[in-house]
N, C-alpha and C positions, 0 to 999 in steps of 0.2 A: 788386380791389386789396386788400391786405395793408391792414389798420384799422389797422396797428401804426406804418406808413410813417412817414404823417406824423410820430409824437411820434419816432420813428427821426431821422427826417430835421432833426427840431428840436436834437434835444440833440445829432449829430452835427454842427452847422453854428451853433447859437445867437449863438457870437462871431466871427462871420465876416462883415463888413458889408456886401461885394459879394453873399452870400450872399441877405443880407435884402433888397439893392436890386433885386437880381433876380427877385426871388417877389413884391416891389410891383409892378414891373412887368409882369411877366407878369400878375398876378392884378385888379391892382386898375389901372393908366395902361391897361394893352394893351384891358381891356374899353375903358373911356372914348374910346381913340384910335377903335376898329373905331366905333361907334356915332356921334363926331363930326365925326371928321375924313377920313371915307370917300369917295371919287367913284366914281363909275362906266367911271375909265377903265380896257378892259379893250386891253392892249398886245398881244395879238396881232393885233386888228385893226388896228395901226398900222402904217403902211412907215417898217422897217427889213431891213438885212440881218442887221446882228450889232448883238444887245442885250446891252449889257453894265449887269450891276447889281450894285452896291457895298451890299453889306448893310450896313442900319445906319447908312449915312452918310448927316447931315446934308449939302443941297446948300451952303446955305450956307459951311461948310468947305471941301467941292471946289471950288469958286469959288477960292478961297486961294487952295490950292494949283493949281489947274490953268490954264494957261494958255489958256482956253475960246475965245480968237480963234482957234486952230486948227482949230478944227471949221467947218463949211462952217455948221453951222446948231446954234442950241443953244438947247433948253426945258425950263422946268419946270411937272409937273402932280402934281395931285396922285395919291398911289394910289389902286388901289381895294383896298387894303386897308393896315394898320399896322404887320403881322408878318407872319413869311413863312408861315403855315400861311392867313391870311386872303386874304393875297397871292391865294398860289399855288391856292388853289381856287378865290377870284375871277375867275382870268387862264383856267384852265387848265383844270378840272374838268370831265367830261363832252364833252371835246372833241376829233377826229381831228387831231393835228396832223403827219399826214406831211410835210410840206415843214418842221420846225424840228427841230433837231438842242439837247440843254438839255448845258454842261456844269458843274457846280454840285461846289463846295466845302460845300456846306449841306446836312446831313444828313436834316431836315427835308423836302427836296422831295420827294425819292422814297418818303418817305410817304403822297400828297398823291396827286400825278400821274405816276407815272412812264409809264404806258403810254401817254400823252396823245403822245410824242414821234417821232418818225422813229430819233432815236437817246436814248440818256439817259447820262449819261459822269458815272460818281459818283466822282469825285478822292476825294472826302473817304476813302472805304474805304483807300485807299492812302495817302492826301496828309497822312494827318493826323501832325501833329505834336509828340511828350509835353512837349518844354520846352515851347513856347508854349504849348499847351493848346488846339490850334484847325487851323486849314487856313490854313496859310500860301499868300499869294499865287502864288509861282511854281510849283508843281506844275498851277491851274489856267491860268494861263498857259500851262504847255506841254502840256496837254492840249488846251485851245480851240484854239492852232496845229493843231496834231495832225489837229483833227476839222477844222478850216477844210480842211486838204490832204485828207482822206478825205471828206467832204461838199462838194465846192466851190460845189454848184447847190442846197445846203439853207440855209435861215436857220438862225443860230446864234445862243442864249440863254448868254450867262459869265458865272456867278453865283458873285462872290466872297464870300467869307464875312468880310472884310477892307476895311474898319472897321468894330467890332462893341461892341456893350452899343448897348442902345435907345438912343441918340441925340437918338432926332426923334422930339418932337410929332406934326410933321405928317409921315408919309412922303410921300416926292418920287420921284417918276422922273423920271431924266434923259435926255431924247430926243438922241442927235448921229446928223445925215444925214453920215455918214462913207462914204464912196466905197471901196466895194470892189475891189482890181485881181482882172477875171475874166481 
């Protein structure tokens, strides 16, 4: 890495305050979360069909807004990990996952794991978008359909990138036993 980066990256961004809250968190909450707030649950060995994950969002929030009696079944655990890099090599690392199909708004995974999948569907290459600055929801949206119709007999991981900025203390995964029509 270039020695020069960082004081680059300092005087480039000094008075920008989302700026600074994001290099705290990364550097200094994101250690403290992985080290305190970590389980062991790893979600692959869980039954579902289709995992959907809301990066970044607090459950508390989706509660709000979502009308959670719809679901046949609905929990919250904690992760095993606090960000998606600790996530996703906790969940996925080192492992054959021919029967799950991932399709991810988050640039970050296919860093990580990508070969780990049956299929791997990176929206974000395409999906991403310069006004908002990020992967708007309905590009993975119509990809996850997409792969739902070309995968029907695979489990499917849709990983939005939408609600974002650390959020949460503690990361949450939210388990719904949603019934697939085969």
């Amino acid at each position: 890495m270039d020695i020069l980066y960082p004081l680059r990256e300092l005087h480039k961004h000094y008075s920008q305050p989302m700026w600074w809250r994001n290099r705290i968190a990364q550097r200094v909450i994101g250690p403290i979360q992985n080290r305190w707030y970590e389980s062991e649950l790893g979600v692959i060995n869980e039954d579902w069909d289709t995992l959907i994950l809301l990066d970044g969002c607090r459950e508390d929030l989706f509660r709000e807004v979502v009308d959670i009696s719809r679901f046949n079944s609905y929990e919250t655990r904690t992760s095993a990990g606090s960000a998606t890099n600790g996530w996703t090599n906790k969940n996925f690392a080192g492992q054959a996952l021919t029967d799950t199909v991932y399709v991810t708004g988050n640039p970050v995974v296919p860093r990580q794991v990508q070969t780990a999948f049956h299929a791997f569907i990176e929206v974000w290459r395409d999906g991403f978008d310069e006004t908002y600055g990020t992967v708007p929801p309905e590009p993975v949206t119509e990809a996850a359909i997409e792969a739902r119709k070309e995968y029907p007999n695979k489990r499917l991981i849709v990983h939005y990138l939408q609600p974002h900025y650390p959020f949460n203390w503690v990361s949450r995964v939210t388990l719904h036993d949603l019934q697939r029509n085969r």
